[in-house]
VMD Tcl script that draws the C-alpha trace (Angstrom):
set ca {
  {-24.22 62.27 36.79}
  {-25.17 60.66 40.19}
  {-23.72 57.64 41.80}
  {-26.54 55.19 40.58}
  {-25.70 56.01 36.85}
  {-22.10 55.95 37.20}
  {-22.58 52.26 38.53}
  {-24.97 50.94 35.66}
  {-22.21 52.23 32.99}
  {-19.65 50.64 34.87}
  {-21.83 47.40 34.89}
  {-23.01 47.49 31.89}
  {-19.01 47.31 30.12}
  {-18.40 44.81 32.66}
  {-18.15 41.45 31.20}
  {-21.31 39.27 31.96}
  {-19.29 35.44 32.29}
  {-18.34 36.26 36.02}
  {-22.40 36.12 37.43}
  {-23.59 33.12 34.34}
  {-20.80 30.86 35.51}
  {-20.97 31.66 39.06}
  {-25.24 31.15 38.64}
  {-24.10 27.90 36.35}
  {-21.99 26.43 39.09}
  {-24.42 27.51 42.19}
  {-27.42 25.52 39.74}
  {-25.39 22.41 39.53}
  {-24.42 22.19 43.07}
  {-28.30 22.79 44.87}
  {-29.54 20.04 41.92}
  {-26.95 18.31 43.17}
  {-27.44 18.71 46.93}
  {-31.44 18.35 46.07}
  {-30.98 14.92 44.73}
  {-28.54 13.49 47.61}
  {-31.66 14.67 50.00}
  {-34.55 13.37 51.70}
  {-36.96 15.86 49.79}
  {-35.64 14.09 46.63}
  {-37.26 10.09 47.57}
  {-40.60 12.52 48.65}
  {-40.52 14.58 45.08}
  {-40.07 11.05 43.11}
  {-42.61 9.65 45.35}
  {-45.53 12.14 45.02}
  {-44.73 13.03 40.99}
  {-43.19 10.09 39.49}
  {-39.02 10.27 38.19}
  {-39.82 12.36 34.96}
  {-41.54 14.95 36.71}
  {-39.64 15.04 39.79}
  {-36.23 15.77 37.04}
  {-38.22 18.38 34.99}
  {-38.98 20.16 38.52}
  {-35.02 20.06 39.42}
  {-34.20 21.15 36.09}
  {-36.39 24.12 36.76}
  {-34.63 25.20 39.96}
  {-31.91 27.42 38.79}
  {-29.65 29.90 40.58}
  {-29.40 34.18 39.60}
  {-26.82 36.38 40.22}
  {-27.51 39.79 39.37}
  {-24.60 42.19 38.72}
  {-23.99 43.77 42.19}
  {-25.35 40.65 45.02}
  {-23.34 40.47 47.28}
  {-22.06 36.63 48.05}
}
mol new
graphics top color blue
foreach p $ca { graphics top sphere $p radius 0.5 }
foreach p [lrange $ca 0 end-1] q [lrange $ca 1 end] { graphics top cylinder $p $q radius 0.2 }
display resetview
């Protein structure tokens, strides 16, 4: 068995809540940042308030098993 396959078992029984909450809490934060910035008033500005939310709400944060942070 080589080295890549060794690491994918070892992933794969590796509980997945480390990387969701981690991606969870990185989401929050840039919507977070995004709305205390100037690209924010310019978003609201050019698409109105309901589209300029559903665009935040589609900005979302990954973490794959094995990035490196």
């Amino acid at each position: 068995m080589g080295k890549g396959a060794r690491l994918k078992r070892i992933r794969r029984r590796q509980a997945p809540g480390l990387e969701k909450r981690f991606s969870e809490l990185m989401t929050k934060n840039f919507q977070k940042e995004l709305r205390n910035s100037e690209i924010w008033d310019q978003m609201v500005s050019e698409f109105g308030e309901e589209e300029a939310e559903r665009l935040l709400q589609d900005c979302k944060a990954e973490v794959k098993p094995g990035d490196q942070f």
